[in-house]
C-alpha positions, -999 to +999 in steps of 0.1 A: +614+172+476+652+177+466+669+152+437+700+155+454+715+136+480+737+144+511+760+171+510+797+161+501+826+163+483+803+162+451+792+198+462+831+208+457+835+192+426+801+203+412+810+241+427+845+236+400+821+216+363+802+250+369+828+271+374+848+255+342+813+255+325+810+296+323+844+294+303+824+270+274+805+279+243+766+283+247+746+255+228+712+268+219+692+279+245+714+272+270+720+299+297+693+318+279+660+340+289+632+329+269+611+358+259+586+366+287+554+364+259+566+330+242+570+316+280+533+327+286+519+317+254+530+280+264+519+286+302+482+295+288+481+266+262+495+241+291+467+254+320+437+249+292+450+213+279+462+197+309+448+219+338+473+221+359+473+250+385+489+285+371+498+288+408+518+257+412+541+263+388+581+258+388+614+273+365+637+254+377+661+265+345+677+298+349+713+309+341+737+296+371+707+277+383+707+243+394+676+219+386+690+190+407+687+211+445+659+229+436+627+228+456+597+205+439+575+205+460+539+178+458+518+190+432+539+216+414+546+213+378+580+221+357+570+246+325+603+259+317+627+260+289+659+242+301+696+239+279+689+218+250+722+201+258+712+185+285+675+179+282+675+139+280+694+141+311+668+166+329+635+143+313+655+110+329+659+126+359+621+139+363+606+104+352+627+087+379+615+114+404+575+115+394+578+149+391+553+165+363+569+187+334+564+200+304+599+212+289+609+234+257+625+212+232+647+213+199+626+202+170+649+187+145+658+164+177+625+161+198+622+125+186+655+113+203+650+125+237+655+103+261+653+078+228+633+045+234+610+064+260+572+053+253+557+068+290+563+105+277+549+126+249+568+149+219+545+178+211+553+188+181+548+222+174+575+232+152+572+267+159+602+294+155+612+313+190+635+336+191+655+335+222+671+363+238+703+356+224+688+360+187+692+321+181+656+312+163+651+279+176+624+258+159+611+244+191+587+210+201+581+198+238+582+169+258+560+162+287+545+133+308+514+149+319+499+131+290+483+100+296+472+092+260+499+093+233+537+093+223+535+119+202+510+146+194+508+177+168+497+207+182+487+233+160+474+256+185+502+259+206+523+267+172+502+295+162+501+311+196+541+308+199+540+322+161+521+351+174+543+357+205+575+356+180+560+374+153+552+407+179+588+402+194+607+408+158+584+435+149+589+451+179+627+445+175+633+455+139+650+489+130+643+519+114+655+518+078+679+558+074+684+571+039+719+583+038+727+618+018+752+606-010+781+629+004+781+603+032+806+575+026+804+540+041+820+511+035+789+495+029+785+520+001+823+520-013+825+478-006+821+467-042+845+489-058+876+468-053+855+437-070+853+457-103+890+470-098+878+512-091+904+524-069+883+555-051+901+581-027+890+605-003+916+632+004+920+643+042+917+677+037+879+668+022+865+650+051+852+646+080+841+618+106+801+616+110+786+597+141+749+602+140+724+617+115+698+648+130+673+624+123+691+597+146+696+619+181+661+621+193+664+580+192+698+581+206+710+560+176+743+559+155+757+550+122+769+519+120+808+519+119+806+557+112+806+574+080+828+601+064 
């Protein structure tokens, strides 16, 4: 099943709103990877809670994708992580169409997508992801594979996206380097104009430093250099 129609001079002007769209600021997650563990953290928590089939499952939302001509076909579900900007849009359109989701979703604004809606569910998780961008998104979902309620809490889902981020930053934070004090930065130096010290370094004293011994065998460098 496609959600589009015949093929027309909508494809041409469609072909220039995507063309103009590269040229436009991100909004959140838009045009974004999600991190590969946070994306299977919510994959695992959706298979045990709903049971849908791990092997029937569609991302429509990719960067230069486009959700409306993609492919659904019967029986598959959506578990992706669309643009935020959009995202009442996208749950309008899949309602119309039947088709089964469960979609990342801002949490600070969960409860006004697609507003008035009572045949969906928020989840809300409130739990932080990290996106590959480095925006830290506190993040909810909306689904309609839920039968029961408009809006559930789910603590489990939180804790295991919690996890996935937690493991991602760690693995992601730097090494800490303790300069020697004949090293100057401007980190270092950046407070002396406050308290009105006037400091100079003669050119006959110094020289320009781009990595530390200790920084090669990482391949690493000083930040802005040091002298």
């Amino acid at each position: 099943m496609r959600l589009d129609g015949q093929v027309g001079f909508d494809d041409i002007d469609d072909e220039y709103k995507r063309f103009v769209d590269k040229f436009k600021p991100k909004k959140t997650t838009d045009d974004c990877y999600t991190p590969e563990n946070i994306y299977a953290a919510v994959l695992n928590w959706t298979v045990g809670e709903y049971g849908v089939d791990p092997e029937k499952i569609l991302r429509p939302f990719y960067p230069g994708g486009d959700y409306i001509r993609a492919e659904y076909p019967p029986g598959y579900t959506v578990v992706d992580n669309p643009p935020f900007s959009i995202l009442s849009e996208i749950v309008t359109v899949y309602m119309r169409a039947k088709i089964p989701f469960l979609l990342f979703a801002p949490h600070l604004t969960c409860m006004n997508i697609a507003a008035g809606r009572t045949d969906m569910t928020r989840l809300i998780c409130d739990g932080r992801v990290t996106y590959a961008n480095g925006a830290q998104v506190n993040t909810d979902f909306v689904t309609n594979l839920d039968p029961r309620y408009v809006v559930r809490t789910v603590p489990k889902l939180r804790d295991a996206i919690m996890a996935a981020d937690k493991a991602n930053t760690a693995a992601k934070s730097l090494p800490v380097y303790k300069y020697p004090p004949e090293l100057v930065t401007a980190a270092d130096i950046g407070f002396l104009p406050r308290y009105g010290v006037e400091f100079n370094l003669p050119k006959d004293e110094a020289i320009f430093v781009r990595t530390l011994e200790t920084m090669k065998a990482e391949g690493r460098q000083i930040f802005g250099g040091v002298t």
